[in-house]
N, C-alpha and C positions, 0 to 999 in steps of 0.2 A: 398592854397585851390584850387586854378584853376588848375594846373598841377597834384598836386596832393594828391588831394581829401582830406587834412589834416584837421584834425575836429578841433572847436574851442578850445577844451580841449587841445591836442595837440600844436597847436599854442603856449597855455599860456604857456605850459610845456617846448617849445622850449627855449620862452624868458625867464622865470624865470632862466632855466640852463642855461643862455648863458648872456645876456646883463644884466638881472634883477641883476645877482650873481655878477658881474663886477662892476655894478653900488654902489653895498650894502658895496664889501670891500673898495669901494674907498670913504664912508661916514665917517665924523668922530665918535670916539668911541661913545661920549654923544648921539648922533643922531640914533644908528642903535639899539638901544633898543624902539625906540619910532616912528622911520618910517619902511617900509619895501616898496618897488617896485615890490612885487609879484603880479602877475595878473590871477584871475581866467576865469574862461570859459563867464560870464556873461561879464565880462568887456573886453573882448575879441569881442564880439557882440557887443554891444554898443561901441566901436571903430568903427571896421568895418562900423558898419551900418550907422553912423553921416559919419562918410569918402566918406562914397560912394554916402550919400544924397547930401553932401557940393561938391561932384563932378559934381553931376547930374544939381543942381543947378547952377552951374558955368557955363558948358555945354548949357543950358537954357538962360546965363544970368540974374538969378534970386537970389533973394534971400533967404537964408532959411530963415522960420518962423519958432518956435517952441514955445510950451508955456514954462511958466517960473514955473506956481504953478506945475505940471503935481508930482504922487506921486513915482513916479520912470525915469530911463533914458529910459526904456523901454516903457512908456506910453509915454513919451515925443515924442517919434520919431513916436508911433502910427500912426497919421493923417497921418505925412508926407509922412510916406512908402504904406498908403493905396492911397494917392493923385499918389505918381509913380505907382504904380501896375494899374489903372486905365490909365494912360498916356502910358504903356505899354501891355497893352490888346489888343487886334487884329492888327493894323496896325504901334504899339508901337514900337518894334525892331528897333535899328535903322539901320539894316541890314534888314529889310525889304524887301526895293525896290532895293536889289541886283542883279547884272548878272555877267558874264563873259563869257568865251568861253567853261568852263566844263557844267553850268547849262544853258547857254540860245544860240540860236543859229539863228545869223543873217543872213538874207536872202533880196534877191534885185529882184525884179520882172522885166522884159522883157521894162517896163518905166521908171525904176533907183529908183522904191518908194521902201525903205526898209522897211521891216519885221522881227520882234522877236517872238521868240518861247521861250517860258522857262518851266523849267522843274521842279515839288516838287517832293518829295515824304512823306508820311506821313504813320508815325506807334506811336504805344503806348507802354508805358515801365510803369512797376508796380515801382513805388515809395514810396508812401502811404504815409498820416498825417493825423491823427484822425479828422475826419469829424463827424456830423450828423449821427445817425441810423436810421432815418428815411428814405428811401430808395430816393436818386436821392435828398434829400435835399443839397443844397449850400449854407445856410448861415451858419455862423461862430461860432464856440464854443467859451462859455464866458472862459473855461479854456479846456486847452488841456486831463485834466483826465474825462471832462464829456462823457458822450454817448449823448446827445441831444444836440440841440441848443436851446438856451432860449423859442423861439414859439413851440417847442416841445419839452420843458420840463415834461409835466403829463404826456410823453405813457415812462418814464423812473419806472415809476411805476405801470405800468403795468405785465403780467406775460413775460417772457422771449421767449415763446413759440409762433413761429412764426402767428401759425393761433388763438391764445388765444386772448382776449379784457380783461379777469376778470384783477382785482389788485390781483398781488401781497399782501401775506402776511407779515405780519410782521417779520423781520428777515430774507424774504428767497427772490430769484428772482422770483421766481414761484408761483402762485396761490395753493388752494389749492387740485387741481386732483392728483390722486396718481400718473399715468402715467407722467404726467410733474414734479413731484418732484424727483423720479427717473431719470431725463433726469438732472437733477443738483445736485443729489448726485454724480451720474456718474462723472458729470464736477470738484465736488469736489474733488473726486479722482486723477482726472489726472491732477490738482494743487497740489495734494501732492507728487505724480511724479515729476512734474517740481520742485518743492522744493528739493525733495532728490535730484534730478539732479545737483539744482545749489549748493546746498553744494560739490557736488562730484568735480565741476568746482573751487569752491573756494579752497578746497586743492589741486584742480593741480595747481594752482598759485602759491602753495610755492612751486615748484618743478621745472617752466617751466615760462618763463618770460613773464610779462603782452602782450608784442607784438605778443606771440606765442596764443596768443587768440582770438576768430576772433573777431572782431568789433560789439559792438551791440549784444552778446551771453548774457551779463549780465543781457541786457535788458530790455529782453524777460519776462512780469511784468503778474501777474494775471487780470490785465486788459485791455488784448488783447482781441480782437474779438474771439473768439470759436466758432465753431456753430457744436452743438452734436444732428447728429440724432439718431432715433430709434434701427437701428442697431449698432449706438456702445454700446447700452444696453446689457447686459445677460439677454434676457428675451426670457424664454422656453415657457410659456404659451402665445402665439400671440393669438390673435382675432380669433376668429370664423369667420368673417363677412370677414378676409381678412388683407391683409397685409397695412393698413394705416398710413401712413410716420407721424411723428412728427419730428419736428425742432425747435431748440431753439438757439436765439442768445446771447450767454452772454460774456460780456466785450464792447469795442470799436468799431465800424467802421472805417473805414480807407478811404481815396479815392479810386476810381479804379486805374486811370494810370493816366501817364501824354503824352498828344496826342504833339506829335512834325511834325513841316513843315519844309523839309531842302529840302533846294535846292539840286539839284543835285554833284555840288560840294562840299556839307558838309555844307554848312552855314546853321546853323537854323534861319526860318525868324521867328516864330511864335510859341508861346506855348500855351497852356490852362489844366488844370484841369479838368477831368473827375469824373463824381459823378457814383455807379451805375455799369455802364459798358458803352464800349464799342461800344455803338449800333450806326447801318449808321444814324438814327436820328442824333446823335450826330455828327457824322464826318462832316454832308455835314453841320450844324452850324457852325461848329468849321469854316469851308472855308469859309462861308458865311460873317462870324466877319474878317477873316483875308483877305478875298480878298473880298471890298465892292461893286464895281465895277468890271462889265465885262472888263474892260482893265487893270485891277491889277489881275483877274483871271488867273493864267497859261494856258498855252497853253497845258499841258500834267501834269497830276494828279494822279502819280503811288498810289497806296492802294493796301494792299493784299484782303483786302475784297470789291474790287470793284463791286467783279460782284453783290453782295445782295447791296451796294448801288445802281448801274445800273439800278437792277430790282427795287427801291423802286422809283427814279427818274421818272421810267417809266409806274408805275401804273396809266392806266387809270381812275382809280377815282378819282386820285390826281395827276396829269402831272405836274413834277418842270423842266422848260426851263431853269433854271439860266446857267447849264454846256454843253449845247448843243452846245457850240461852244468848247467844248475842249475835247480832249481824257483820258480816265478813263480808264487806263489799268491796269491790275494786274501785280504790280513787276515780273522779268524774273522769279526769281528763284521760288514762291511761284507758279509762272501758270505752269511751268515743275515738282515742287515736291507735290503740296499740290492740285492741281485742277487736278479734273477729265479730261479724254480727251474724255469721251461722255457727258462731260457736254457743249452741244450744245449754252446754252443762252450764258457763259460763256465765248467760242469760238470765237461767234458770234461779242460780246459787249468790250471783256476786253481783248483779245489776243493781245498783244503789234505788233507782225505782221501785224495785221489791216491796221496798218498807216504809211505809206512808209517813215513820215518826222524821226520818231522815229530811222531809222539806215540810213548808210552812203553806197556809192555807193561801197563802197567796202564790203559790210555785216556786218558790226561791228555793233552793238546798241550808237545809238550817244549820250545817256544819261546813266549816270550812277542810277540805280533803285533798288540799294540798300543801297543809301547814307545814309540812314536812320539807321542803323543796329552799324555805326560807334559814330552815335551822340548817340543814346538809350545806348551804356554801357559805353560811359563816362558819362553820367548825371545822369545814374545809379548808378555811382560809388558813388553819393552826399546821398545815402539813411540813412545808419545809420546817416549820421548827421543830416541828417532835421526832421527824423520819427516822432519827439516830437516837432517840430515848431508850433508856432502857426500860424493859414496862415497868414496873413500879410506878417510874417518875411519869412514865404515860397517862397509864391508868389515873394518876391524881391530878396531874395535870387537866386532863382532858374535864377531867369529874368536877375541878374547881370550878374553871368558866363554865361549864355548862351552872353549876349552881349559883355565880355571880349575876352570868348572860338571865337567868329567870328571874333573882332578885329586880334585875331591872326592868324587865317585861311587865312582874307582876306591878312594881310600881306607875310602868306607863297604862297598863289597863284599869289602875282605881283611877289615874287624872280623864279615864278616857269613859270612867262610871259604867264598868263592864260588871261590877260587885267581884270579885274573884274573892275569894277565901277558901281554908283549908277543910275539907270533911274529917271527921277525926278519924285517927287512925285505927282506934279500937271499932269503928263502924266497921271500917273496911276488909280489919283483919277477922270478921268474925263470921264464922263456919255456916252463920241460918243463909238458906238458899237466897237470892234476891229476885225481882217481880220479872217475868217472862218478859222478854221481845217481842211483840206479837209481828210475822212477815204477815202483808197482805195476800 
């Protein structure tokens, strides 16, 4: 799974044809009508995931606890794997408080007192696991096929239609306005579409071999998020009054992304889950949980959307000092392709030129700022298999390989004599202010 991205289906499939089948003819005959060593995809997960507890535990010096009545192996592990996702939340990684010579860069001032600079950078990759539809909600679906989570379970019976309150009628997702019924016959349609489609998909199987399918086309279920406006209707006779948008949500919601912190040399220190979107609200959180303290704060905080964080930092109604000692620059490539060059604040705030420590006396940039771009499509690669996770299994899931994918990084940067090692954590956790940024 960590190299490469093989789903737990796969897996089972491997060992049934290989060990499983070795094992079966070497049973005796009386035996092999009445045992078989076939493993499906469930028992594949609950391997894994007791494996990796009894590691973490070990790791810890701890013991595992599990209950014994629990009504499946999957509820059994519940608590456990929610007890790590919380020990693994902001300053959890235990690549955390990493450095080396590609992300952090030592410095010795004119009295011999050294100085570190380290480098993130932080972006978002669509992942998605059925969340909440309640907009920006974080708690947990009781089952992965809901649209709500239990405290907002009654707006599931509601009408579909984004700006509606009525209930829903009987039988239908929509209330009963003729306008909004129309918006989910429409949607019924293009479910009969996706039906003829996937029959059309199911006889190219017998022609073309399950691997030549992509991953995850199967699916693709009538209880995905949709959201049908106005204009995908055929409707000739519009309003008098004007062209007024209706929207309707039917199926799931999903997460937005999943916001990642990697250092400069690749390592991810930090992950979290985005509900919603994307907003600088959320980023400068996300830092806030992951660097708790101004001395575990980097010293330089690549974002392609730095500059609208910049300017919300620095609205005068609401002035936030927390990053005032660090540089908030816009990745190279996004402030040369994607930003304006009369975007003046922009310039002014987030131009990685600003700051003299950020390149080398020879003109090179001394941090790599788009380290981020390499970690976002391996972790991406994990999509079809988690899409149906329930979070828990997500959340751990996702949190192991990222802590496996650095174990191995940091091993390939000592054969590559980069020096990486860990700053202790009591440095980083500790309240005295640390040395100014100076901008040019």
């Amino acid at each position: 799974m960590l190299v490469a991205w093989t789903s737990a289906g796969n897996c089972a499939r491997i060992y049934n044809d290989g060990v499983g089948r070795s094992i079966t003819l070497s049973l005796p005959v009386e035996f092999k009508n009445d045992y078989h060593v076939k493993l499906d995809t469930e028992d594949v997960w609950a391997g894994l995931m007791l494996h990796w507890l009894l590691e973490d535990a070990e790791e810890r010096q701890q013991v595992l606890e599990l209950p014994e009545d629990a009504r499946s192996q999957s509820k059994r592990l519940q608590f456990a794997l929610r007890q790590r996702n919380k020990r693994m939340a902001g300053t959890g990684q235990e690549a955390w408080n990493h450095a080396c010579n590609l992300c952090c860069w030592i410095t010795v001032n004119t009295s011999g007192q050294q100085g570190f600079l380290r480098s993130t950078v932080t972006d978002g990759v669509t992942i998605g696991r059925p969340a909440c539809s309640s907009h920006d909600c974080e708690s947990p679906l009781k089952s992965v096929k809901d649209r709500f989570c239990p405290a907002h379970a009654d707006q599931d019976l509601l009408c579909v239609v984004t700006t509606c309150s009525c209930p829903a009628e009987k039988g239908y997702r929509t209330c009963a306005d003729e306008k909004h019924r129309r918006l989910e016959d429409y949607n019924s349609e293009k479910e009969k579409a996706m039906f003829q489609l996937k029959e059309r998909l199911a006889r190219l199987r017998t022609s073309q071999p399950r691997e030549g399918i992509p991953q995850g086309a199967e699916d693709t279920g009538r209880d995905e998020e949709v959201i049908i406006g106005q204009d995908g209707v055929c409707d000739t006779d519009k309003p008098e009054e004007g062209n007024q948008k209706l929207r309707a949500r039917f199926g799931r919601r999903r997460s937005h992304n999943e916001e990642l912190c990697v250092a400069s040399c690749g390592v991810i220190i930090g992950r979290e889950t985005f509900y919603g979107s994307e907003a600088p609200t959320k980023v400068v959180s996300f830092w806030k949980k992951l660097f708790p303290t101004q001395r575990s704060l980097p010293g330089v905080l690549w974002h392609d959307n730095n500059c609208r964080i910049v300017a919300m930092l620095n609205n005068p109604a609401r002035p936030d000092k927390y990053f005032e000692n660090s540089a908030l620059p816009v990745d190279v490539f996004h402030f040369k392709c994607k930003h304006k060059k009369t975007d003046d604040h922009c310039n002014e705030h987030c131009n990685p030129a600003n700051w003299s420590e950020l390149y080398t006396p020879e003109g090179t940039w001394r941090f790599n700022s788009s380290a981020a771009e390499q970690a976002n499509a391996w972790i991406g690669g994990y999509q079809t298999i988690v899409r149906e996770m329930q979070a828990d299994r997500y959340d751990f899931f996702l949190d192991e390989m990222i802590k496996r994918r650095n174990r191995n990084l940091i091993s390939d940067l000592e054969k590559r004599n980069t020096n990486p090692f860990l700053i202790p954590r009591e440095v980083l956790l500790c309240e005295d202010p640390p040395q100014l940024l100076a901008a040019t």
